[in-house]
C-alpha positions in Angstrom: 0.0 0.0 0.0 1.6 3.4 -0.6 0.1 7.0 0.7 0.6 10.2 -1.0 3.5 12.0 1.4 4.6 15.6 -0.5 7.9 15.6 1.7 10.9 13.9 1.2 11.6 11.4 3.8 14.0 9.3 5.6 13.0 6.6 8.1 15.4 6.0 10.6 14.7 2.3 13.0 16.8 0.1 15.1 17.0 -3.3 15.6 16.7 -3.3 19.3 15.5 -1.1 22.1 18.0 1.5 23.3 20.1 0.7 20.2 21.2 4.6 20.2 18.9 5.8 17.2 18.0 9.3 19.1 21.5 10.3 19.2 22.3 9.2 15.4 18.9 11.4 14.3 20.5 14.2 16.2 23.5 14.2 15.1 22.6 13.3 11.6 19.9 16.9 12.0 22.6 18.8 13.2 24.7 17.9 10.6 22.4 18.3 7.5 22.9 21.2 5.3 19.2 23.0 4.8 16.3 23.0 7.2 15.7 19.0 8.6 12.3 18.4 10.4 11.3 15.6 12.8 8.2 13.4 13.2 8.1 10.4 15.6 4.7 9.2 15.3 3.9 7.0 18.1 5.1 8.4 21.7 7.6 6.7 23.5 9.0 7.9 26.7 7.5 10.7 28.2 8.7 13.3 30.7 7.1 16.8 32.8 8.0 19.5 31.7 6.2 22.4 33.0 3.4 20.5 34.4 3.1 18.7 30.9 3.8 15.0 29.6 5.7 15.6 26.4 7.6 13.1 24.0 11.1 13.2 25.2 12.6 13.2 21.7 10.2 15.4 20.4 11.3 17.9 23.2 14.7 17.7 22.1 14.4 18.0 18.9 11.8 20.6 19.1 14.6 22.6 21.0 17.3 22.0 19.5 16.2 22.0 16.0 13.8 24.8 16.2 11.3 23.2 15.6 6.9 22.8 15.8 4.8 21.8 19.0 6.1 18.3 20.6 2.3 17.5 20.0 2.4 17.6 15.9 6.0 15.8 16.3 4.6 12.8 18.0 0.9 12.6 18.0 0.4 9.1 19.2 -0.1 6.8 21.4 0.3 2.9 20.7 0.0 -0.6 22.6 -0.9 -4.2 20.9 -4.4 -3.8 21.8 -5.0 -0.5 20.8 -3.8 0.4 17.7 -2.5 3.2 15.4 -3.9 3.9 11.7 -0.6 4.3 9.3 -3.1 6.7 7.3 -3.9 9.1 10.0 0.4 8.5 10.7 0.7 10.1 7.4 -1.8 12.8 7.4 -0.4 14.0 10.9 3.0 13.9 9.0 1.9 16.1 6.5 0.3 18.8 9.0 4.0 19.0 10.5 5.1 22.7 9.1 6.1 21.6 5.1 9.2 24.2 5.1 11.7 21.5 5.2 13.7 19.9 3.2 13.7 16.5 4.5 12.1 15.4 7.6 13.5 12.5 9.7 11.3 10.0 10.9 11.9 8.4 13.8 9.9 4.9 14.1 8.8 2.7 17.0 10.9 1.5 19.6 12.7 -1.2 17.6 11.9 -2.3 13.7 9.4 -5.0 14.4 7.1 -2.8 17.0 3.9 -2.2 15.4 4.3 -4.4 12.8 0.2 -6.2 13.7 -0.7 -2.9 13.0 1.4 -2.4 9.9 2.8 0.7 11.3 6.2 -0.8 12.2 9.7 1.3 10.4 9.0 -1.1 8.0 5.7 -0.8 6.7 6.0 3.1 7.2 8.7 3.2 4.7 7.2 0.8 2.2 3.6 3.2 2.7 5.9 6.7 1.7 7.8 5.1 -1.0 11.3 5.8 1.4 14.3 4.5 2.6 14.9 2.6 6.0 18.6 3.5 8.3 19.2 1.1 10.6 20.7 1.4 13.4 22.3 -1.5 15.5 25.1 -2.6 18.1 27.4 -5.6 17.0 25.7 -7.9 19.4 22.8 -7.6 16.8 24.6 -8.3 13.6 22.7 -12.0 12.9 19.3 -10.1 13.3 20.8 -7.2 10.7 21.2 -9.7 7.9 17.4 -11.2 8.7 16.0 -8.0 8.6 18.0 -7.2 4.9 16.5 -10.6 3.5 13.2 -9.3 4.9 13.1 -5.8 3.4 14.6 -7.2 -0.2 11.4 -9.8 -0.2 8.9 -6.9 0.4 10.9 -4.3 -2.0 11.6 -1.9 0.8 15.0 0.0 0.6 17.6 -0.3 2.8 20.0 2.8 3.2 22.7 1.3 5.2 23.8 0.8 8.6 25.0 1.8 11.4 27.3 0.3 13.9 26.7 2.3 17.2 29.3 2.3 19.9 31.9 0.3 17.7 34.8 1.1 15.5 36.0 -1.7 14.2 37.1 -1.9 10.8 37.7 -5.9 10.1 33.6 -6.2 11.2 32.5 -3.2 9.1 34.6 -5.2 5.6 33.1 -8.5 7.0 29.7 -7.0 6.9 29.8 -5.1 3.4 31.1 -8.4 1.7 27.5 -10.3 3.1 26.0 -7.7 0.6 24.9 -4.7 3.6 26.0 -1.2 2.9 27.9 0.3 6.1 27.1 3.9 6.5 29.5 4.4 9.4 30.3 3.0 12.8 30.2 5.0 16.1 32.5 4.7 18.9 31.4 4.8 22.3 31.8 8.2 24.5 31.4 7.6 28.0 30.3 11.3 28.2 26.8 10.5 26.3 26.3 8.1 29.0 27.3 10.6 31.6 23.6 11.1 34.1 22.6 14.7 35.7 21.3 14.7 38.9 18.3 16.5 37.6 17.3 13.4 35.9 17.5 10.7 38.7 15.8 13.2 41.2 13.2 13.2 38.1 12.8 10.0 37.6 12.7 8.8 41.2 10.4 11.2 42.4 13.3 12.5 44.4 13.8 16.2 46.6 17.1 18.4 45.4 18.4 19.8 48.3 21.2 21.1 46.7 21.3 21.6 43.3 25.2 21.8 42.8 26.9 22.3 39.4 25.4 19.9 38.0 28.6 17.7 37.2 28.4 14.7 35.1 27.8 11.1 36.8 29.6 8.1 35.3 29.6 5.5 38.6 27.2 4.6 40.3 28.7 3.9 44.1 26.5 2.4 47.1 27.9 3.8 50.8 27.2 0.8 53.7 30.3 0.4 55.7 32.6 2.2 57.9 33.8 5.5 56.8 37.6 4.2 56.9 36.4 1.4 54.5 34.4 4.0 52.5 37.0 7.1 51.9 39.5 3.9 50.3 36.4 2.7 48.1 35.6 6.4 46.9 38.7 7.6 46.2 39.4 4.9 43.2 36.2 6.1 41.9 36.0 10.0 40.3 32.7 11.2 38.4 30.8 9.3 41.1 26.7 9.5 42.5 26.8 8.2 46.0 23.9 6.5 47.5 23.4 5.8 51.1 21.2 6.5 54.1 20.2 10.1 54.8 21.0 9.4 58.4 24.8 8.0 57.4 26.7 11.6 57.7 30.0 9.8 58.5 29.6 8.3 55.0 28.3 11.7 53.1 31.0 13.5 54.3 33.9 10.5 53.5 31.8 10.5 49.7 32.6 14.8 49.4 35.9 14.3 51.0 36.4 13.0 47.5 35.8 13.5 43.8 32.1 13.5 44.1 29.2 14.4 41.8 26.2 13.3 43.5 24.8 12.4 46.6 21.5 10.1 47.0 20.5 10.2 50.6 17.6 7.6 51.0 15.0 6.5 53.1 13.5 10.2 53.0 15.9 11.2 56.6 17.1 14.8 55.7 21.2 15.1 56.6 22.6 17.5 59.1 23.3 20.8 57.9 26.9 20.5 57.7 26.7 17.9 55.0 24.4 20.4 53.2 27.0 23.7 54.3 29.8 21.4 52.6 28.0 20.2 49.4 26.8 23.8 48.8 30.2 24.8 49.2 31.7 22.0 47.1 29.2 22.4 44.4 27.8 18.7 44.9 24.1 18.0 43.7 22.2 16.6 46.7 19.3 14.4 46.2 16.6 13.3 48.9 14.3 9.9 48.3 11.8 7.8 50.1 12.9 4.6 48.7 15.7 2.4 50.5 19.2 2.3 49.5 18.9 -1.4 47.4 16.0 0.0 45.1 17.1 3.3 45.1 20.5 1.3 43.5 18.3 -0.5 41.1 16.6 1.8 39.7 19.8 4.3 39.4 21.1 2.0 37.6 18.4 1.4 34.8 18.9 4.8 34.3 19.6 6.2 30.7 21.5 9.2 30.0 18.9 11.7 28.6 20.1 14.8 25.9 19.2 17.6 27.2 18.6 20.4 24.2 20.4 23.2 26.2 23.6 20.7 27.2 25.5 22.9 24.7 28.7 20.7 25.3 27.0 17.3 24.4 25.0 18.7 21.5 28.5 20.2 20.3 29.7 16.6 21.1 27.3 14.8 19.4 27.1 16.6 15.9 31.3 16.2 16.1 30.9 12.3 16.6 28.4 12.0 13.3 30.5 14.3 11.6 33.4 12.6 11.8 32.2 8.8 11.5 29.3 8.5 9.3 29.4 9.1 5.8 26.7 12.1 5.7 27.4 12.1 1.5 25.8 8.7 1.1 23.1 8.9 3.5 21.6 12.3 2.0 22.1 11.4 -1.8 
């Protein structure tokens, strides 16, 4: 089935979840040379922002971009039982502001979601007459070459891939001679992964008490023994969140005795104000919450780095990365 579409388009998937396709889109916007639009048609993860649940890449690119309303970005809403239309997919696409010169299209959470619904990346592309990018890690190479044999059966075009957080050369020949066009492959930047406190005190419900400079997180450190035992134990670990109880000040003061970025106090016990006089003075983010130091862990750790639009360093950071390891020539030709 194809649908009339008067833009032209570029349908970028992934293989699996978390596969890093926000960050190539970005990068791959940032880097185009005219005026780039977004659509992502079916809402994904969703964040407050002034009172308001808003698509999280649609606020990003919205932001960063310049763009329209996060609402006409990504109008929908999906599940299995509860379905999307693909035409009312493409009408909402072309109500997004036609001043572009391409618009990249961001599809469900991985290539196969929707595909009961014949909304999937797939389908989408095959409706608008358009080109897949994939996107993929190396541990999903074997599901890459399924997917190709897939798309040549039902006469959908495959751009290319690319290889996120990899930069290996011998894989990227090995792949091209099985007949799939490498577009580029991505090393990994421990800086994209770096968390803010802002968005664990977000995402666990959690109180700032001191908002800090905001310095990037990289470990994730759990404080439950002496302080002698702890000060050893934090001082092998720099760019560090700390999480123990709020009543543990021998341990909060052993964490911002050393190269500390955060400090997760649980159990909802406020510290003493000289912990919050020496963070304030340090510059460390402090962050109160009601859960207990082994869940609090848990779900720090299930974390995902967001982009924040006004992180001017990892924007800058990001556009460099696709810049210099993706070959922008053959992807907009």
């Amino acid at each position: 089935m194809s649908i009339e579409c008067d833009k032209r388009t570029l349908v970028i998937s992934s293989v699996s979840e978390r596969a890093g396709k926000t960050i190539i889109a970005l990068g791959l916007a940032l880097n185009f040379n005219g005026r780039m639009g977004f659509y992502k048609p079916i809402r994904e993860n969703l964040i407050t922002k002034n009172g308001n649940l808003i698509e999280e890449d649609a606020y990003l690119m919205k932001h960063t971009l310049n763009l329209e309303d996060e609402a006409l970005l990504s109008p929908f809403s999906y599940n299995l039982l509860q379905g999307v239309v693909l035409q009312d997919i493409v009408c909402a696409l072309n109500r997004v502001c036609d001043d572009y010169d391409m618009i990249l299209i961001e599809g469900t959470k991985d290539i196969s979601t929707g595909f009961i619904h014949h909304i999937s990346s797939i389908q989408l592309a095959e409706a608008l007459n358009t080109e897949i990018l994939l996107v993929t890690d190396i541990y999903s190479l074997d599901m890459v070459a399924m997917i190709k044999l897939l798309l040549d059966k039902l006469d959908v075009r495959l751009k290319g891939i690319i290889l996120n957080q990899s930069k290996d050369s011998t894989l990227e020949k090995y792949i091209s001679r099985k007949g799939i066009n490498i577009l580029g492959s991505v090393p990994f930047l421990k800086e994209l992964k770096a968390l803010h406190g802002y968005e664990i005190a977000e995402d666990l419900g959690g109180e700032i008490i001191v908002a800090g400079r905001d310095l990037p997180i990289e470990n994730i450190l759990i404080g439950a023994m002496t302080p002698e035992s702890a000060l050893k134990y934090f001082m092998r670990v720099p760019a560090k969140a700390v999480i123990t109880g709020g009543d543990r000040s021998d341990l909060q003061i052993a964490a911002l005795s050393t190269p500390t970025s955060c400090l997760i106090l649980t159990g909802g016990l406020y510290p003493s104000n000289q912990v919050i006089a020496r963070a304030q003075e340090l510059g460390v983010s402090m962050i109160l919450v009601q859960q207990d130091t082994l869940t609090t862990a848990e779900r720090v750790e299930a974390l995902t780095a967001r982009i924040d639009p006004f992180d001017t360093k990892k924007i800058k950071l990001i556009k460099q990365l696709i810049t210099e390891n993706i070959d922008l020539d053959s992807i907009w030709k």
